[in-house]
N, C-alpha and C positions, 0 to 999 in steps of 0.2 A: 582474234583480238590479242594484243600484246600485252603479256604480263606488267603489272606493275614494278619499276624501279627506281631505288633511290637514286638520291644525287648526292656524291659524293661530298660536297661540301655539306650539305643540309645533314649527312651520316655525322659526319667528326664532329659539328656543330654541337648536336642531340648530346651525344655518346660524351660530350669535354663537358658539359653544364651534370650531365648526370653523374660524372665521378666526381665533380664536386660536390654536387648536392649526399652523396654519400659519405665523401673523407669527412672524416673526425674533425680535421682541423679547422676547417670553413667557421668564422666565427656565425654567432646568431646573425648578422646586422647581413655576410654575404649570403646567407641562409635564405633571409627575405627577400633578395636580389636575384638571387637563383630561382625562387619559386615564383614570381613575378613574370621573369625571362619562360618557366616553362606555362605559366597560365598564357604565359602570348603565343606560344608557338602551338597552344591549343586551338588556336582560332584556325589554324591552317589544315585544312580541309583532309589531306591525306597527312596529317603529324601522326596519329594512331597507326599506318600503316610504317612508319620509320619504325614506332616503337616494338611491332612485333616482330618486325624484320631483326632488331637488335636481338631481342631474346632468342629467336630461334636461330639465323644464321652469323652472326657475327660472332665466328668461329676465336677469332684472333682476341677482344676484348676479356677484360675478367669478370668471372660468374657475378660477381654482384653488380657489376654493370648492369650486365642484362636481367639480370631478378629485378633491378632498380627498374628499367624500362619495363617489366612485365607489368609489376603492381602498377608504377602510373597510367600503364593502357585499361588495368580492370578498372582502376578510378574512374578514369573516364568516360569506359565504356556504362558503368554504373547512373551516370546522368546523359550520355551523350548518345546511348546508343540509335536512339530511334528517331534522330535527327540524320543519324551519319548516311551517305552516299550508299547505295546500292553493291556497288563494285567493289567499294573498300568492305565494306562488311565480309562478303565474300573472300576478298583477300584472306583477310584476318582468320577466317573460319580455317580456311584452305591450309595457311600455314601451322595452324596451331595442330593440328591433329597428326601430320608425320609424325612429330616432335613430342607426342605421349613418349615414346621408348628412348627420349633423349638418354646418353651415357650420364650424362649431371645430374643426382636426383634434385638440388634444388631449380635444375630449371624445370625436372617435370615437375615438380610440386606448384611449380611456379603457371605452370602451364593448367593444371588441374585447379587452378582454381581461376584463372581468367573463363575455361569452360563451365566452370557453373555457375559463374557468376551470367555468361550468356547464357546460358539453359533459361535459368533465376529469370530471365527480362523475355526473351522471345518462346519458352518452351521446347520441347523436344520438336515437335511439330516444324516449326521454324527449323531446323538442323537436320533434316533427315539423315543426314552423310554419317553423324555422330555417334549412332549405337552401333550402326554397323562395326565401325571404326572401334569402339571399344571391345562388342566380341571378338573382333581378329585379334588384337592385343592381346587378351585374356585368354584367347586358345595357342598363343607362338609357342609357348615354351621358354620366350626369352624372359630371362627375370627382370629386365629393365621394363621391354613393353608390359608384362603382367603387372607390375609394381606400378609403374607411370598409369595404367588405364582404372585398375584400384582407387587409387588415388584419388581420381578425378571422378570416380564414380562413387566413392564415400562422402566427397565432398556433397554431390546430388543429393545422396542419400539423406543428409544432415541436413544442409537448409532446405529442400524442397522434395521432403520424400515422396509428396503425393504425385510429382511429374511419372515418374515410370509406375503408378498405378491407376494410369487411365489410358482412354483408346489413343492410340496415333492411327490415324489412318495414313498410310501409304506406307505400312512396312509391315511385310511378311508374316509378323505376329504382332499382334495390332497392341497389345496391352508388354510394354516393357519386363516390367517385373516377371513375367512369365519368360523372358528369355534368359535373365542376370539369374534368378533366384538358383536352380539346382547350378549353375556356373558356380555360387558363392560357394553354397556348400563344398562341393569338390576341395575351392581352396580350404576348408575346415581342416584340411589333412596334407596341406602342402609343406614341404621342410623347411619354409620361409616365416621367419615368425611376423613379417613385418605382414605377407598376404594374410595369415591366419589373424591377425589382429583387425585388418581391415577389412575383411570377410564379414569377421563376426559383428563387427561394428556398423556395416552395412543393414545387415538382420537385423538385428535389432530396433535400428533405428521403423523396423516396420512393425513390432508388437503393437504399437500402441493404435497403427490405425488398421493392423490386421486385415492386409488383404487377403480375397479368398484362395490365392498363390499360397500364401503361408500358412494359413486355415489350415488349406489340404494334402501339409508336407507336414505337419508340426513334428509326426513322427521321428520323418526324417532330421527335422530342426535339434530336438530332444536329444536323439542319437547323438546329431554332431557336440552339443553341448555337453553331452559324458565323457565322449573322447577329447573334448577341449579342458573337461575340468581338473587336469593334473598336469596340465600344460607348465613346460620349466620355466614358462616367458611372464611374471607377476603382471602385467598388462592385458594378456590372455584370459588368466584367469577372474583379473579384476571385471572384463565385458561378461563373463560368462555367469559369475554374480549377479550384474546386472539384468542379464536376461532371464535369471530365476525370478529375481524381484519383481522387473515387469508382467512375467509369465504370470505371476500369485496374484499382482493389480489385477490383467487387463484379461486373463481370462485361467482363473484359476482350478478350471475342472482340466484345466491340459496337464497339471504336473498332478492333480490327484491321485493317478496310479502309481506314480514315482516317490511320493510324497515322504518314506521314511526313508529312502535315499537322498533326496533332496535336504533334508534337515539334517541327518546326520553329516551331508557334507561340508552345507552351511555354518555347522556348530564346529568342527575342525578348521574352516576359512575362517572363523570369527577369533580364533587365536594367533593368528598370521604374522608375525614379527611386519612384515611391509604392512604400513598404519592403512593407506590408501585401497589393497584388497580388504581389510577385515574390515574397512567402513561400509565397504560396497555389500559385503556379508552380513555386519549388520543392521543394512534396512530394512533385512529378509522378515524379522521378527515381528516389527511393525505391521508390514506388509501381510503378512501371514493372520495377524489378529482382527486388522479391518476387511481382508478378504473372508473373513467369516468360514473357516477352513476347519475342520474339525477338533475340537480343543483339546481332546485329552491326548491326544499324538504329540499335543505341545506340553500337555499337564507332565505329563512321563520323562520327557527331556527338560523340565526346569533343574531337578540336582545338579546336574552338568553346566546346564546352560546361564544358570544365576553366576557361580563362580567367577566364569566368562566375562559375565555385561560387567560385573563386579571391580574385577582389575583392568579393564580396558575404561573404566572410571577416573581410574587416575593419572594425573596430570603426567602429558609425554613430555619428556627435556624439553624440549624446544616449543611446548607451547606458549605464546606470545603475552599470556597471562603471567609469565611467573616474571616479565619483566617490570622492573619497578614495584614489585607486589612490600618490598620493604620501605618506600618513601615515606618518611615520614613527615608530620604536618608541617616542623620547622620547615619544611624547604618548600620557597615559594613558588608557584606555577610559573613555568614560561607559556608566552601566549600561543608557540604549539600546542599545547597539552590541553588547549583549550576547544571540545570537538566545535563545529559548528552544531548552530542553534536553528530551529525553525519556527518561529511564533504561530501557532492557526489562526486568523483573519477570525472573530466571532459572526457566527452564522445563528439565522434566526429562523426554527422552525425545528420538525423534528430531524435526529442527529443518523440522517442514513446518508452521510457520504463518506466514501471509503475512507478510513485515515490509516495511512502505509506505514505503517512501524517502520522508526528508520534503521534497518540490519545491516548498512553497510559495517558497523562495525563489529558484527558478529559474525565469527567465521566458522561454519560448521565441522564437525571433527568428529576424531570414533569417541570420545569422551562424551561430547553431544550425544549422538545416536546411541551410544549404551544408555544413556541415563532416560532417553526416550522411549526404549526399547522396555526397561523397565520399569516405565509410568505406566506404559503401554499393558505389560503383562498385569500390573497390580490391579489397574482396570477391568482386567478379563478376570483373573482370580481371586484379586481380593484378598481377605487376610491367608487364603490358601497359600500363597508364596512365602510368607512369615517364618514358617518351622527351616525352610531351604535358608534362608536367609539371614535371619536373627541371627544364627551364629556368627555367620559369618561376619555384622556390622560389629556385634558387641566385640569378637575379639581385633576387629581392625583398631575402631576407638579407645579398648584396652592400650594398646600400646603408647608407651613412653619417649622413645627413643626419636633423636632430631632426624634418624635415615629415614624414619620410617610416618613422616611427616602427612606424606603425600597418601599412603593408605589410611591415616586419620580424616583427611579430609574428604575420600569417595567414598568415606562410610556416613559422612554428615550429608555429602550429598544424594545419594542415595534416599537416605533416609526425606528427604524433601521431596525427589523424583515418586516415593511411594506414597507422600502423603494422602492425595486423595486416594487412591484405590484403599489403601489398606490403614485409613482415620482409623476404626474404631479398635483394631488391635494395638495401633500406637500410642496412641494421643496418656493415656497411661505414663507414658517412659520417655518425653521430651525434655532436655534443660539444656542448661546453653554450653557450650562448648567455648573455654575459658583456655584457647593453647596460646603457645608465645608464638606460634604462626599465623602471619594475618590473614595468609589466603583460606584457612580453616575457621579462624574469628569470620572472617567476611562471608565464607559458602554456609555457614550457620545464621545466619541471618537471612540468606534467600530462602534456607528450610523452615526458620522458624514464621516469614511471611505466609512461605505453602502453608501451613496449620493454623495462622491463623483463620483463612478464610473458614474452615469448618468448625476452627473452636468458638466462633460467634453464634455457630448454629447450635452450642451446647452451650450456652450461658445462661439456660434457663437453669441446669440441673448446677450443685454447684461446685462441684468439680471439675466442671467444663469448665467455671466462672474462673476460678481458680487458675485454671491453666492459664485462660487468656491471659487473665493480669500478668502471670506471668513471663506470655512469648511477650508482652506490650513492655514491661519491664527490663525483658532480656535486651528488646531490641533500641528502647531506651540508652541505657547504657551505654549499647553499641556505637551509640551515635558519637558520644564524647572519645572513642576509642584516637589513639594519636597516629595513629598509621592511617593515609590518607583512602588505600582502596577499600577499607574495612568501613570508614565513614561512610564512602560513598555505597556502598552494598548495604548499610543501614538506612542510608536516609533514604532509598527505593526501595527497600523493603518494608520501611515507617511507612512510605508513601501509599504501596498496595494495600497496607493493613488498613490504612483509611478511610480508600475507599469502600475496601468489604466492609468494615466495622462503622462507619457512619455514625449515628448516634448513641451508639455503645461506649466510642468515646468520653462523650459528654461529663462520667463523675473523674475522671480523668485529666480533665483540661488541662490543671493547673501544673501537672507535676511533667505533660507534654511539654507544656507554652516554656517551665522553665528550660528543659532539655532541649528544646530546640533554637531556641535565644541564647544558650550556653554555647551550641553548636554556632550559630552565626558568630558568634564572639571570635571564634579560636579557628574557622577552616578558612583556605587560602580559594583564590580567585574561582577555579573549574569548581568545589565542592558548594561551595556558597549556592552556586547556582541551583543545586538538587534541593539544599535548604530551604532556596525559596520557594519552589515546587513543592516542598514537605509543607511550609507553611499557607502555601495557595491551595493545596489539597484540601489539609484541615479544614480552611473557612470554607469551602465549597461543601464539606462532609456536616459540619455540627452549624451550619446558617450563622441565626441570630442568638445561642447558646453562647456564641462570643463577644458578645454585646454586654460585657460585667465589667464596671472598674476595673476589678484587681487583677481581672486577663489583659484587659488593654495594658495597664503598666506595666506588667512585663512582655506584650506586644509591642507596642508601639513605639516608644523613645528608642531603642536602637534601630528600627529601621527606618525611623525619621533622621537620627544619626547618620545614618548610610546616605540616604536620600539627599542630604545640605552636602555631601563631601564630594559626591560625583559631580563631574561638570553635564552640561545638557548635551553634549556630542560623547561621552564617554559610553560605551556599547554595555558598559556592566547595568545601564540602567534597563535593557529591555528585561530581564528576568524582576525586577524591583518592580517596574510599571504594571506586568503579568500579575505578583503579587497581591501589589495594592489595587488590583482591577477585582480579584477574587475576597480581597476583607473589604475593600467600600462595599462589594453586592451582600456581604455575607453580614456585618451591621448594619445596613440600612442608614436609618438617620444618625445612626450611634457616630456614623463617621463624621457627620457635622464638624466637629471640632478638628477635623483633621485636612477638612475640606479644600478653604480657600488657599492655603496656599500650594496644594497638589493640581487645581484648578488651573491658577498661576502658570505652574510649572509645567503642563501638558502644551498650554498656550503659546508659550514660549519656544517648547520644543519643535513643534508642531512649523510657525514661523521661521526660526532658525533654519530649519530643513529647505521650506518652502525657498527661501534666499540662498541657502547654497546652490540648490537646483539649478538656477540663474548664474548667480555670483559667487562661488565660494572661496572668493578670496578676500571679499567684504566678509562672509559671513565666520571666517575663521576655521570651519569645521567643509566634509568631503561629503558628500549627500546622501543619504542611507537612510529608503522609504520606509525601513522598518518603524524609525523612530516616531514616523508618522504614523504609522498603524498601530503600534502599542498604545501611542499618545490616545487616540481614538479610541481604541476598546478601553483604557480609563475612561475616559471620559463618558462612553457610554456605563460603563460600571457605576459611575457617579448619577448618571441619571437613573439607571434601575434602582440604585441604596437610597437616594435621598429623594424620590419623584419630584411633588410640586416641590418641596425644599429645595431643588436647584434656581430654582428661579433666582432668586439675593443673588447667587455666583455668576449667572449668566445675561441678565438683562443690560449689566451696561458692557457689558464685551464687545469683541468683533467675533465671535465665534459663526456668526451666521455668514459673514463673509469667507472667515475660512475656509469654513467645513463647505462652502459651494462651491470653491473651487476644489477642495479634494474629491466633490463627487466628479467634477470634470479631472482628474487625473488619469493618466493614460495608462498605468501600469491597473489591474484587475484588485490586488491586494489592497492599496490603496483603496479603491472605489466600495469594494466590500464592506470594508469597515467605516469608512463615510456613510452609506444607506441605512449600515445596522445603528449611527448615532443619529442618524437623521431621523428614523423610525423609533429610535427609544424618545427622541426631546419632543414627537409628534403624541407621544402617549401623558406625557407628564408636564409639557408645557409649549403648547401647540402656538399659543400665540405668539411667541417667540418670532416662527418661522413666516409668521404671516407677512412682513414685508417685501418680502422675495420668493413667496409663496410659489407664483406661477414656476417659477426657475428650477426651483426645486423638482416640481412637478415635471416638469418639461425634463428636465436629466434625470429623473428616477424613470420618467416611462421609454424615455429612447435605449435604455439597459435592456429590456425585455423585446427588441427585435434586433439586438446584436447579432451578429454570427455565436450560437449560442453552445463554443466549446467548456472545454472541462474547468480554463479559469474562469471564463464570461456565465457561468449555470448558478457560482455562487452569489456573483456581483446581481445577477438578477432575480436570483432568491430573494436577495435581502432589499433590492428596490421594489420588489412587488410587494414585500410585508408592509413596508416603508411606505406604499401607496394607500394603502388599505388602512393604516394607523390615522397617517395622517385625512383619509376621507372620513371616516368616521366623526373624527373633529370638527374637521371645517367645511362638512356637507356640501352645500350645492357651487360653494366655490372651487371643487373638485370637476364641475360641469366640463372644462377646454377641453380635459384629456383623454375622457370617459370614451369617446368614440374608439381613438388609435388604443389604449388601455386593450380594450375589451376584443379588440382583433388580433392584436399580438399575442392574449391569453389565450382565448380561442386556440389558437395556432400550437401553444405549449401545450394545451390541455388536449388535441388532438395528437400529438406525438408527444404522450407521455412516456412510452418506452425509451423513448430515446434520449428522457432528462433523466431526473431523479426524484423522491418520493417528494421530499421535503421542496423541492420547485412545485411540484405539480399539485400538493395540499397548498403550499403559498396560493398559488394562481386559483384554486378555487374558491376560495375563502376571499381571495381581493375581488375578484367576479363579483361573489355573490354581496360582499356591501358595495360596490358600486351600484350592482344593479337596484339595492336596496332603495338608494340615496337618487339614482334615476333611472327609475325602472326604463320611463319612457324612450329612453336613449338606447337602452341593452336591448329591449325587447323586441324591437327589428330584428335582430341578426341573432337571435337563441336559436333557431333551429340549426344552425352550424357546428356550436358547440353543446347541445344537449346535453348527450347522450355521455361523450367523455365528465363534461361538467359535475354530472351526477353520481358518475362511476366513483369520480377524486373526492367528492361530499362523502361516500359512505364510506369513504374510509378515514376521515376526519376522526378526532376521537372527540368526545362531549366538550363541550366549554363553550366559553361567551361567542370566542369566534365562530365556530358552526353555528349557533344560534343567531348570530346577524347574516350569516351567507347567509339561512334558511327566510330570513327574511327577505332575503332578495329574491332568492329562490318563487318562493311565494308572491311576490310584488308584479316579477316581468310574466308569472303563468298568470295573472288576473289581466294584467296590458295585453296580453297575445295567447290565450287558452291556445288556440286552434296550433299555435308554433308547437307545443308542448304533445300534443298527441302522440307523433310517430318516437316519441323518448317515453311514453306514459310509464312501461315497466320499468326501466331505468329511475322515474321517479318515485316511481312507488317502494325500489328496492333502497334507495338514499334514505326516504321517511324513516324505512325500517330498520335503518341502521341506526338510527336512536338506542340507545338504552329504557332511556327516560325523558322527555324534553319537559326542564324543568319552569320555564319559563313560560305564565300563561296564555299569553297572545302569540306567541310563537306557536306554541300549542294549536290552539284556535286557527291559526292562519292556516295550517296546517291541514285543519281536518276540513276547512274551507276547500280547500287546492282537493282533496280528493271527492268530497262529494259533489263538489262542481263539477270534476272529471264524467263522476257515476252518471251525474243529472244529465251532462252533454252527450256521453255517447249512448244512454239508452240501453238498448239488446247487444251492443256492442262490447259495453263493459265486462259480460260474462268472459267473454273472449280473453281479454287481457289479466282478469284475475286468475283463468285456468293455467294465465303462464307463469305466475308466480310462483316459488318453490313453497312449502307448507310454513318454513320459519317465518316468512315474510306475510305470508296470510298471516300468520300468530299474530304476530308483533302490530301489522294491520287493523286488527279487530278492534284495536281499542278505540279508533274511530268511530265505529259502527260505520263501516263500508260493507 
C-alpha cells in the first residue's frame, strides 16, 4: 500500500496561512480570517496528515511554523480524533515517533505532547508501537532521543499517570511502570540536569497513587532522593522537596527511619535564598503535623526552626501587596481597581452547597506557607512555642526604624497566625499597632479579627470583656483610617468579628452604626462596597435589635441618599440592593416606612432589564441579569420583613406578571431567585398568586425533571420549597400537578447521592404535604419511593415542616398500609428520629401508623422490631409498641 503524500500546492497553502496566523503583525480583524480559513481546511479528511507532515519533515520551513502546525494537529486531534480515518491515524502515529530524538528540542517538545495527548484519548493499548519506541530512546545514549522520549513520557506521567499502571496486554511485560520505573531511576544520576529533573518528576507524579512498582523500590526511591538533595540545579532540588512532602502525606512510615535526616534537611532548604525551593520546603512542616509523625522530634527542632518561618514572614520586594499599599482615600478608584463581584442567587433550605471562596486573587507564597506553618505548629503545641518565640515578636515590634518596617509587621502577623493555638498565653498582651505603615495598620487588623473570635468566648470573665471592647474599638478606628488598603482590611475584619460576635454586638450598636456611616461617608467606589458587606453583616448578626429609632437615623438617610443618586442601570447598586435585602429581613415591619418606594424601585429595575433584553436601545441601558436577581432577593427580603404587611405594596402591581416570566427565564440565576420570591409571597400572601395559580405551578414543577446539573439542583431546590408553600395554602387546587410532582421527587429522592442535601430535605418535606393534602393521589405509587422518602425525613431537623410531611406520611400509610410494609423499618427509623413531636395529632397519627402496623402483621412484627437498632427501640417505646 502506498505511503501517504502531500500535494504540493495544498503544503505551501497550509505552511503560508500558518506564518501568518503566527507573525506579530496580522492585525485581530486577518486573525479571524485566518482561523476561519483553517476551521475549513479542517473539514478535509487528510488536513491532520499535511499537519504532521509539517512538523516532522519540513526540513526547509522555520521551527515555529512547524510547532504552529504541531499544536493545531493536537487541537484537533483533541475533538477529532475518533472520527478520523483509520489510515490517517496510523499515519500520524507512524510519523510522530522517529521524530522523539528530533535535533530541535521544540519540535520534540512539540512532539511529546501531541503523544499524550493520544495516549490521554486512545490508551497505551491503542499504540502498542509506543513504549517500545520510548524504551529504545531512553536506552540510545543519545541526549536528544533520551530528552525527546523523557519528555513525552513526563508528559504521560502528569496528566494520565494511571495509563502505565495497569495491564496492557500484548507487550512483553504487561503493566508499563514496571518497565520505566528502575529506567527513571538510573536517570536519577545522569549528568543531564534537564533528564534528572524529568526523571524525578516523573516519580513522583506516582506517590500519590503508589503503585506496588514504587511500594517495592521505595528504597531504592529514598536513595535516589539523597543523592538528588544537594543537586546544583534549584529545580532538582525544589522536586525532591516535593517528594518529601508527598512521602509524609501519602505514606509517612517510608521516611520514618530517615526522619532526623529528612528534617534537618528540610529546616536548611527552608532558608533557601531561591523563594520557590524554600516554599516547596516549607509545606514539609504542615505536612509533618497532620501526618501525625512523632512530635517531640519536632518539639526539639522548634529554636531553630521558629526563627526560620519567622523571617520568611516577611514581605519579599516584589510581592504584589506592597503595590499601591500607600493610596490614599483622596484618590478616586478607576473602574479596574474594581475586582469583579459575584451575588449568591438566595437558596431556600439548609445551607450544604458548596460556596468556592473566590482565591483567584490570592496567590500563595513562602510568606503564606510560613505563617501556615506556624498556625500549624501553635496548634500542636500551644503555648509551648511562646518561650522560642516571644522574644523574638517583642524585639521585631520594638523597633523604630522606616528599614525595618517590614520585620514590624511579620511580628503582627504572626502574632494572628498563633492566635488560636496559643489564645490563652496571649490574649494578656494584644493592642493595636499604631505605625505610619499601612501595610502593618492593615495586617493588625487581620490579627486583631483572629482574637476576636476567642475573646467572645471570654466575655463572661471581665477581662476577657475588656479585651473584646477593646479589639472592637481598635478595629473601629481602623475603619476611618485614610489609607484605602487599611480600610479595606478593617471593614473584613469588622465583617468577621460579626459574625463570630453576633449578639454581643448588641450594647455596642450605636458607636458601630456611627463608625460605619462615617466610613460610607468618606471611602471611594471598590471600598464602599466591603462597607456595604459590613453593614449587611451587622443586620444579618443583631435581627431586630436594629429596629430602634435612633439606629435607624443614623442608618438609614445616607443610604437612602446613595439609593435616589444612582441611576437603575448603574452596577454600584447590586451591592446597595444586597444591603437593603439584609436590614428589610433584619427589621421586619420596622422597615415599613422605608418600603414603598424600594418596592417601586426593584419594579422598575427588574422591567428596564426585562426591555433591554429585547430592545436596548429603547431601553437606554445593556442587559445585565444580575440586576434582576438582586432586584428579586429584595424583594423576597421585603416579604420575609414585612409578611402579610406586603400586601398595601403589592396588590395593585404587576408583579405577578413579572415575576412569571422571570420564572420562565432561561438563564438558572434568574429562575432561582424567581422560585425563592415565588415561595416567600406563597407564605405571607398566597392569594396574590391565585390568579395565575396554575402557571406558576406548571413552571415550578417542570424545574424538578430538568436535566438536573449543578445550576439546575438550585433552581430546583427552590421550586420544590416554592411547591410545597404554596400547597399548603391553597390545598386541593394544587390537585393538576400532584401526579407529575410526586414522580419527579420520587426520582430525586432515589438518587440522593447524586443531588445535595438541602434538594433532597426540600423534596421530602414537599412529598410529604402533598401527600398530606391528596393522600389518595400519592398513594398509589409510595412503594417506589419509600424507603429513600423516609431515610430524607430522618434527617429533617424538628419544625413545622417535618410535622406536615409526617402528616402526609401518615395519611397515604392509612390509603395503602400494605404499600408501606416492605419500607416498615425505614418507617419506624424516620418516627425515631423525632426528638419530641410536639404537636398532638401528629402525635396520635403517628402512634396510629405503628400499632396499625403491630395489629396487621401479627407474629410478624417480632421480626421487624428485632431489626431495629436499641436507640430506635428507645425512642419507640413511647408508643407503647
Amino acid at each position: 500500500m502506498a505511503v501517504w503524500q502531500p500535494r504540493e500546492d495544498g503544503l505551501s497553502e497550509i505552511c503560508a496561512l500558518l506564518e501568518q496566523q503566527i507573525s506579530p503583525s496580522s492585525a485581530a480583524v486577518d486573525k479571524s480570517q485566518i482561523w476561519k480559513q483553517l476551521e475549513h481546511f479542517s473539514q478535509i479528511p487528510d488536513f491532520n496528515n499535511y499537519l504532521v507532515f509539517i512538523l516532522v519533515r519540513a526540513q526547509g520551513k522555520s521551527v515555529e511554523i512547524r510547532q504552529a502546525a504541531g499544536l493545531l494537529l493536537k487541537n484537533n486531534l483533541k475533538g477529532g480524533y475518533s472520527s478520523m480515518a483509520q489510515e490517517n491515524r496510523k499515519y500520524i502515529k507512524s510519523e510522530l515517533l522517529p521524530c522523539l530524538g528530533a535535533v530541535d528540542r521544540h519540535i520534540r517538545t512539540t512532539v511529546g505532547t501531541i503523544i499524550s495527548e493520544i495516549v490521554n484519548i486512545d490508551g497505551v493499548s491503542g499504540w502498542l508501537e509506543l513504549l517500545p519506541a520510548l524504551v529504545t530512546c531512553l536506552d540510545s545514549n543519545d541526549l536528544n532521543h533520551m530528552d525527546g522520549a523523557m519528555d513525552a513520557l513526563s508528559k504521560i506521567c502528569e496528566d494520565i499517570p494511571h495509563v502505565l499502571d495497569s495491564e496492557v496486554p500484548g507487550l512483553a511485560e504487561t503493566t508499563p511502570i514496571n518497565i520505566f520505573l528502575p529506567r527513571l531511576f538510573q536517570f536519577f544520576q545522569s549528568p543531564h540536569a534537564s533528564l534528572r529533573k524529568l526523571s524525578l518528576g516523573c516519580v513522583n507524579q506516582y506517590v500519590i497513587i503508589m503503585p506496588a512498582a514504587l511500594y517495592n523500590s521505595m528504597d531504592k526511591y529514598l536513595q535516589g532522593l539523597f543523592v538528588l538533595a544537594n543537586d546544583p540545579v534549584a529545580e532538582v532540588r525544589k522536586l525532591v522537596c516535593a517528594a518529601f512532602v508527598q512521602l509524609t502525606e501519602v505514606l509517612p512510615s517510608s521516611i520514618e527511619p530517615h526522619l532526623r535526616n529528612v528534617m534537618e534537611y528540610m529546616l536548611q532548604v527552608n532558608k533557601y535564598p531561591d523563594e520557590e525551593v524554600a516554599l516547596e520546603a516549607c509545606e514539609f512542616w504542615s505536612a509533618y503535623c497532620d501526618a501525625q509523625l512523632p512530635p517531640d522530634n519536632l518539639k526539639e527542632l522548634l529554636p531553630r526552626l521558629i526563627p526560620v518561618l519567622l523571617s520568611n514572614m516577611a514581605y519579599a520586594d516584589d510581592d504584589e501587596s506592597l503595590l499601591d499599599a500607600e493610596e490614599d482615600e483622596s484618590q478616586p478608584d478607576r473602574d479596574q481597581d474594581l475586582k469583579p463581584r459575584f451575588h449568591t442567587s438566595r437558596l431556600h433550605g439548609s445551607e450544604y452547597f458548596d460556596d468556592d471562596d473566590d482565591d483567584s486573587f490570592n496567590v500563595w507564597n513562602l510568606r503564606k506557607c510560613s505563617a501556615a506553618a506556624i498556625d500549624v505548629l501553635s496548634n500542636v503545641f500551644g503555648d509551648e512555642i511562646l518561650p522560642a518565640l516571644m522574644p523574638l515578636i517583642q524585639a521585631k515590634i520594638s523597633t523604630s526604624g522606616d528599614e525595618t518596617w517590614k520585620e514590624r509587621e511579620a511580628a503582627v502577623l504572626t502574632l494572628g497566625a498563633i492566635a488560636e493555638g496559643c489564645f490563652n498565653g496571649l490574649y494578656p498582651h494584644l493592642s493595636e499597632a499604631n505605625d505610619k505603615f499601612p501595610l502593618i495598620r492593615s495586617i493588625s487588623c487581620w490579627t486583631l479579627s483572629r482574637f476576636g473570635k476567642y475573646l467572645i468566648q471570654e466575655t463572661g470573665n471581665p477581662k476577657g470583656y475588656e479585651q473584646f471592647e477593646k479589639v472592637l474599638m481598635g478595629l473601629l478606628r481602623r475603619l476611618l483610617d485614610s489609607n484605602k488598603r487599611v480600610q479595606e482590611a478593617a471593614c473584613s475584619a469588622f465583617a468577621t468579628v460579626e459574625e463570630d460576635a453576633a449578639e454581643e454586638l448588641v450594647p455596642h450598636l450605636g458607636v458601630i452604626l456611627q463608625h460605619l456611616m462615617c466610613a460610607f461617608g468618606k471611602y471611594q467606589r471598590r471600598n464602599l462596597r466591603i462597607v456595604y458587606d459590613a453593614i449587611g453583616t451587622l443586620a444579618d448578626s443583631v435581627r431586630e435589635e436594629l429596629n430602634k429609632p435612633a439606629y435607624l437615623e443614623i442608618l438609614m438617610p445616607p443610604l437612602v441618599a446613595k439609593w435616589q443618586q444612582l441611576s437603575n442601570s448603574d452596577k454600584d447598586l447590586f451591592p446597595l440592593l444586597e444591603c437593603f435585602t439584609s436590614i428589610s429581613q433584619a427589621l421586619g415591619v420596622g422597615f415599613a416606612p422605608f418600603a414603598q418606594p424600594v418596592f417601586q424601585r426593584c419594579m422598575d429595575i427588574i422591567q428596564l432589564q426585562q426591555l433591554a433584553k429585547v430592545d436596548p436601545a429603547s431601553a437606554g441601558a445593556q442587559y445585565d441579569r444580575e440586576f434582576i436577581v438582586c432586584s428579586l432577593d429584595l424583594l423576597s427580603g421585603l416579604a420575609e420583613g414585612l409578611g402579610s404587611g406586603i400586601e398595601s405594596l403589592i396588590s395593585q402591581s404587576n408583579l405577578r406578571d413579572v415575576l412569571l416570566k422571570c420564572c420562565m427565564d432561561e438563564t438558572s440565576d434568574v429562575r432561582q431567585s424567581a422560585f425563592a420570591l415565588m415561595g416567600d409571597l406563597a407564605r405571607v400572601f398566597p392569594a396574590y398568586l391565585q390568579p395565575r395559580l396554575l402557571e406558576f405551578l406548571e413552571i415550578a414543577s417542570q424545574q424538578l425533571n430538568a436535566n438536573l446539573s449543578r445550576e439546575n439542583l438550585s433552581v430546583a431546590n427552590n421550586a420544590c420549597w416554592a411547591i410545597g408553600e404554596l400547597a399548603v395554602k391553597v390545598r386541593q387546587e394544587v390537585s393538576p400537578i400532584v401526579t407529575n410532582v410526586v414522580s419527579s421527587l420520587g426520582l430525586i429522592l432515589q438518587h440522593g447521592e447524586a443531588v445535595n442535601k438541602s434538594l433532597v430535605e426540600n423534596s421530602a418535606i414537599t412529598l410529604g404535604r402533598l401527600a398530606w393534602i391528596r393522600p389518595d393521589l400519592v398513594a398509589p405509587h409510595m412503594e417506589h419511593f419509600m424507603k429513600p422518602w423516609c431515610l430524607a425525613l430522618s434527617m429533617v431537623r424538628d419544625d413545622i415542616e417535618k410535622e406536615e410531611a409526617f402528616r402526609g406520611l401518615c395519611a397515604v400509610v392509612k390509603v395503602n398500609p400494605s404499600g408501606g410494609v416492605s419500607s416498615l423499618v425505614f418507617i419506624c427509623k424516620a418516627i425515631a428520629s423525632w426528638h419530641e413531636i410536639r404537636n398532638e395529632d401528629v402525635k396520635n397519627e403517628v402512634s396510629q401508623v405503628l400499632n396499625g402496623y403491630k395489629h396487621m402483621l401479627g407474629n410478624s412484627w417480632a421480626e421487624c422490631w428485632s431489626a431495629l437498632e436499641p436507640p430506635v427501640k428507645e425512642r419507640l417505646s413511647r408508643y407503647q409498641v
